[in-house]
C-alpha positions in Angstrom: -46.8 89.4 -70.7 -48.3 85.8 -70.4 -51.8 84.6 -71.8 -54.6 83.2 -69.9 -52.8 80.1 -71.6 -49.8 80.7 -69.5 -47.8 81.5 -72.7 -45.7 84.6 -73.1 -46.8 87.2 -76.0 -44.8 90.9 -76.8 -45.6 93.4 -74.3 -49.0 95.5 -74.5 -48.3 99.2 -74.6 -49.6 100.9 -71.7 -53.5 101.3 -71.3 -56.2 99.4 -69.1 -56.1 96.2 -69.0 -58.5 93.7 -69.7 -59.3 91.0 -66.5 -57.6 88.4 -68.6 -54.5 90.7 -68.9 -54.5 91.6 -65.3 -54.0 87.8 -64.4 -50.8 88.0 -65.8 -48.8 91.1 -63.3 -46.7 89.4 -60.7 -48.4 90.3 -57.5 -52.1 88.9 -59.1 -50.2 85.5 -59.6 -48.7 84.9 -56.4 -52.0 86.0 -54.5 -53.6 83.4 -56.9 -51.0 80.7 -56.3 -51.4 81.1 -52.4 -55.2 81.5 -52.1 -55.1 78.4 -54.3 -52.7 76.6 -51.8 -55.5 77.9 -48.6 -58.0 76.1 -50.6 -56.4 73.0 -51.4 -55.3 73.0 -47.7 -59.0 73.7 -46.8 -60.6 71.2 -49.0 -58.2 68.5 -48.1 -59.5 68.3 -44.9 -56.2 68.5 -43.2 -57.0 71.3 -41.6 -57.0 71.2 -37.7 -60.3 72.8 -36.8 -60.3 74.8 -33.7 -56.6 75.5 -33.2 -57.0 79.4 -34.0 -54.8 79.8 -36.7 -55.8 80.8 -40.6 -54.1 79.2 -43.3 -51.3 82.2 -43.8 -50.7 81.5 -39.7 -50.6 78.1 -40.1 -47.4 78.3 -42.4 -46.0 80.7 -40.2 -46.8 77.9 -37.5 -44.9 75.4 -39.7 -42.0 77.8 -40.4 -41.5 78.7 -36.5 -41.4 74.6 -35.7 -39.1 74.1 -38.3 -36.8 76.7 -37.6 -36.7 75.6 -33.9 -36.5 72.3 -34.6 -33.6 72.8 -36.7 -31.8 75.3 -34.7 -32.8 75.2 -31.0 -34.1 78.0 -28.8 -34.9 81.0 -30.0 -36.3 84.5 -28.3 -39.9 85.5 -30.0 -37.5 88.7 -31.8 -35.1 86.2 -33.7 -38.1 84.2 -34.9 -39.9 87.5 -36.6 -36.1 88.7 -37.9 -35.5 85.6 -39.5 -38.8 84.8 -41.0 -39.4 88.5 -41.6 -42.6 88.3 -39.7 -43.8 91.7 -37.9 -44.0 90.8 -33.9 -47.9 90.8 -33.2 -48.4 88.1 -35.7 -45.2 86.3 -33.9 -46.9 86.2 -30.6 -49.9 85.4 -31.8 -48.4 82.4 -33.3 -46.3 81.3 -30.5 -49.3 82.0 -28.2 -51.1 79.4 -29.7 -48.4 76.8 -30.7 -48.0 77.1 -26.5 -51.4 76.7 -25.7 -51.6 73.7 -27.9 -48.5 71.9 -26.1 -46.2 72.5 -29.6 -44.0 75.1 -28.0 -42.8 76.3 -24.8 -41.4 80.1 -23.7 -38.6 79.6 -21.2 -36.4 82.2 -18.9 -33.1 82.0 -20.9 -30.7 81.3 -18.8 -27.8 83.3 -20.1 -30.0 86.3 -20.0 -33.0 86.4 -17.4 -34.6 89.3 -19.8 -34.7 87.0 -22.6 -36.9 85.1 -22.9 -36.5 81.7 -25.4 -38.7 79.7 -27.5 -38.2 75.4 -27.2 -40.0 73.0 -29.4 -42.1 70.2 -27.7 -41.7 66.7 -28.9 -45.5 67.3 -29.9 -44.3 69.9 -31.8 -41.6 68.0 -33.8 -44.5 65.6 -34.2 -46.8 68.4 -35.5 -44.0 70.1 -37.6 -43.1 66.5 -39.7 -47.5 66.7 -40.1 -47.2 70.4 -41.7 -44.4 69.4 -43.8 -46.0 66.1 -45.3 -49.5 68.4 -45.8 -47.4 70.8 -47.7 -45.9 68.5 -50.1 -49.0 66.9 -50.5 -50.6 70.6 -51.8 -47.6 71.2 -53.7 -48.0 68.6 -55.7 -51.4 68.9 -56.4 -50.9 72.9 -57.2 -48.1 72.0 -59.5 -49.6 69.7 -61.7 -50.0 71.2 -64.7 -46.8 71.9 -65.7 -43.7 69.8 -66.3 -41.3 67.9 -64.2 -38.7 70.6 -65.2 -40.8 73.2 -65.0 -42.1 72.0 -61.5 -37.8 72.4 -60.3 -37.6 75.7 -62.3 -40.5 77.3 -60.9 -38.8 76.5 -57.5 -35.7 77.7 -58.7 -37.1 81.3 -59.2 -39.1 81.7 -56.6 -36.4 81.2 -54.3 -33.9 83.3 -56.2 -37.0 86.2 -55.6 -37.1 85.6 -51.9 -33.5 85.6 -51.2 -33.2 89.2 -52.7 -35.7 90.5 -50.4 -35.4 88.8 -47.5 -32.8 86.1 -45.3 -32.5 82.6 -46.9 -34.2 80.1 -45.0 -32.5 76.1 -44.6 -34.6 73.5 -46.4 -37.2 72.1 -46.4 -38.7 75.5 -45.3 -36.6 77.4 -47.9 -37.5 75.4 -50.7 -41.0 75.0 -49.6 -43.4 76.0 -52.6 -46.5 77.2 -50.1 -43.8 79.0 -47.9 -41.7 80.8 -51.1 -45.3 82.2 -52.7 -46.8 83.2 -49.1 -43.6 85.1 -48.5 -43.4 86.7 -51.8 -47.4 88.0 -51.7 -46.3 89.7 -48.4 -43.5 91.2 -49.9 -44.4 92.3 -53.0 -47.4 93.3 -51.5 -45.2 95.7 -49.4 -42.7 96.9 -52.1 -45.9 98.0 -54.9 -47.9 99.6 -52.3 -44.6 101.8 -51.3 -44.4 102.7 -55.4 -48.0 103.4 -55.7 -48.5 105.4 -52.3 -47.7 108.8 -54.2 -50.5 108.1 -56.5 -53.1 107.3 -53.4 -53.6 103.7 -54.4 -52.1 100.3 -52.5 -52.0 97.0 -54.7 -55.5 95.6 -53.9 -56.9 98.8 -54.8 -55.1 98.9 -58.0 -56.5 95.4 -58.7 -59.8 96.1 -58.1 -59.8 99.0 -60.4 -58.2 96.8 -63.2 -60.6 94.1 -62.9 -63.7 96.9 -62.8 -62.4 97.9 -65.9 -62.2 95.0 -67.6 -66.2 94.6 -67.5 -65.8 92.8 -63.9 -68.6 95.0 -62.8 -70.6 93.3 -60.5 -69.3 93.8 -56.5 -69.8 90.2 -55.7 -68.2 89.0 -59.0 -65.2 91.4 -58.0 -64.8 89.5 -54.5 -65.0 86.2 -56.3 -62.1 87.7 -58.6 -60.0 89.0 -56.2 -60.3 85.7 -53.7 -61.7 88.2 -50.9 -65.2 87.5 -48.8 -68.3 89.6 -48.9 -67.0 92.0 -46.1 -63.8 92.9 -47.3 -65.2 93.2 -50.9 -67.5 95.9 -49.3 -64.7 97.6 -47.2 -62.5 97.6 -50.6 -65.6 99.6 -52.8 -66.0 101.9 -49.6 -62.6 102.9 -50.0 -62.7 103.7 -53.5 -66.4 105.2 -53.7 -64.7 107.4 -51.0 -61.8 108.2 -52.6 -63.9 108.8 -56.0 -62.4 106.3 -58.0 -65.7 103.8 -58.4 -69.3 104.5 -57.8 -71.9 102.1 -56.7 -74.6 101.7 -59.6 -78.3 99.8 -59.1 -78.8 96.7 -61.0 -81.7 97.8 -63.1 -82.7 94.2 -63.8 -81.9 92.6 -60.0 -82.4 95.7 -57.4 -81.1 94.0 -54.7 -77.4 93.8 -56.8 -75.0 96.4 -57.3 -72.9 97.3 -60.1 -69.2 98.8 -59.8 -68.0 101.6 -62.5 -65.4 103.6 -62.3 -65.7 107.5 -62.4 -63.4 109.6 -64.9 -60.7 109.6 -62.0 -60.7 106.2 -61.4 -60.0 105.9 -64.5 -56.9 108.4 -65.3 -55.8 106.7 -61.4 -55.7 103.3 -63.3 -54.0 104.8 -66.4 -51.2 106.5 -64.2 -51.1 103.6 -62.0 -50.2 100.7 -64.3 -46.6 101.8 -65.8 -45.7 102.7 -62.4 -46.7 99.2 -60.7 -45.1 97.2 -63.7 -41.9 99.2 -63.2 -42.0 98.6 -59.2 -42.8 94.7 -60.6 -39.6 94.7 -63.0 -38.0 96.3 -60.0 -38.8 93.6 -57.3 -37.6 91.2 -60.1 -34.6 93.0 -61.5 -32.0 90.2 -60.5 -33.9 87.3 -62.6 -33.1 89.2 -65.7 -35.6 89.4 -68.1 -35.6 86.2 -69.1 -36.0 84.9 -65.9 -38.8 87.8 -64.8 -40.5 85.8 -68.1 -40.2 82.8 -67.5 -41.6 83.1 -64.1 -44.7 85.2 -65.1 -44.9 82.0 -67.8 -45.0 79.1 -64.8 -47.0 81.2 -62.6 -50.0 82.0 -65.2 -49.8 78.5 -66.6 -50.6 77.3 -62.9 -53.1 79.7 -62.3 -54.6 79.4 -65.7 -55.4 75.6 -65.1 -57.3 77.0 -61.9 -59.0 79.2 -63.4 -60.2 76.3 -66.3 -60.9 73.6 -63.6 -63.1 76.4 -61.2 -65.3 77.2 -64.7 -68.9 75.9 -65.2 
């Protein structure tokens, strides 16, 4: 387990966790690390306005120029195979790196079916941009730890994305904001597949965890879990349907509402928690311990120095 101090400690047995201790499971960190890379990118004023695309497109934006820029022509298919991105997000991407001038669909040739995908030289020009933004963020996001740590943390978090999904040339597949946007999508994916028997996904799990550790207040829960005011509503919807949590009036502020969570909430969240620290060990088996460790340990340290510099 690692502290809010981003130091490791022996492993709690299993109850509910605290919200301190719930900053330490692997999925929380890298949905921390990468809403902490869309706000730097936000505040940095980097951002293009207008161009359509939210921060998780934009590095998808960033990893389709690369890849085309490295290795030529490519039909819309290839590009979601390689960077293990479903279609309708692909063509939404492509769509709007082609109606920007950055990228071009063209009749292949050898195959009048197939149709490829050809950088522009605006979108070489665009791509160097992205790449220059990212290390920029990265650098800023890594910080607070060490030099070594800084190449370790790397280190990992490609090892992680190489067991799950097709290893990507530099710089994209040693990119820090590419590795930890990757990862959230797929852990995301493998916990919500080991918590599906149990009727829970990941964010739902979270949300229960945080409620429990006295994070009672539905806007204080958004804030936690880095989600806006509609989603946050959605997300209590869900489990006030499912009868895991229970909206409660604010006796001192009637327009706020408190979260709790009802007895099966509860026993949910006490089932839940071996079972999505096994599918965590799981998704990190090939680290070894040690590595699995020493990843939670860079991860929390970074997000612990967030957390620190966001406080009153």
């Amino acid at each position: 387990m690692v502290s809010d101090s981003g130091h490791l400690t022996a492993r709690a047995p299993h109850r509910v966790r605290t919200r301190s201790e719930v900053a330490s499971y692997l999925g929380y960190l890298l949905r921390a690390i990468r809403v902490l890379a869309a706000q730097r990118f936000a505040a940095s004023g980097a951002a293009p306005t207008g161009d359509g695309l939210g921060d998780r497109a934009r590095l998808k934006e960033m990893a389709v120029l690369l890849l085309l820029g490295q290795g030529g022509p490519a039909s819309q298919q290839e590009l979601a195979d390689r960077l293990a991105i479903n279609r309708s997000m692909m063509v939404k991407v492509i769509d709007e790196l082609e109606r920007n001038g950055l990228a071009r669909r063209a009749e292949d040739l050898h195959d009048r079916r197939r149709h490829a995908v050809t950088i522009t030289a605006d979108g070489a020009t665009r791509a160097a941009a992205l790449v220059e933004w990212a290390h920029a963020v990265e650098s800023a996001i890594l910080a607070p730890l060490t030099p070594s740590g800084r190449v370790r943390l790397v280190e990992l978090l490609g090892a992680l994305s190489s067991a799950h999904r097709p290893p990507l040339p530099p710089p994209l597949g040693t990119a820090l904001l590419w590795l930890v946007t990757a990862l959230d999508h797929d852990f995301e994916e493998f916990a919500d597949q080991a918590l599906a028997p149990l009727g829970l996904t990941t964010r739902s799990f979270v949300a229960l965890a945080l409620v429990a550790g006295a994070c009672a207040a539905q806007s204080d829960l958004g804030a936690a879990m880095a989600i806006g005011p509609a989603a946050t509503v959605e997300l209590v919807d869900q489990l006030e349907h499912a009868g895991l949590a229970r909206r409660v009036r604010s006796t001192e502020d009637r327009r706020q509402c408190r979260v709790e969570l009802t007895e099966r909430g509860e026993s949910s969240l006490r089932h839940a928690r071996p079972v999505l620290e096994a599918a965590s060990d799981r998704f990190a088996s090939h680290l070894g311990e040690t590595g699995r460790e020493e990843l939670l340990e860079l991860l929390g340290t970074i997000a612990g120095a967030a957390r620190a510099d966001a406080s009153p």
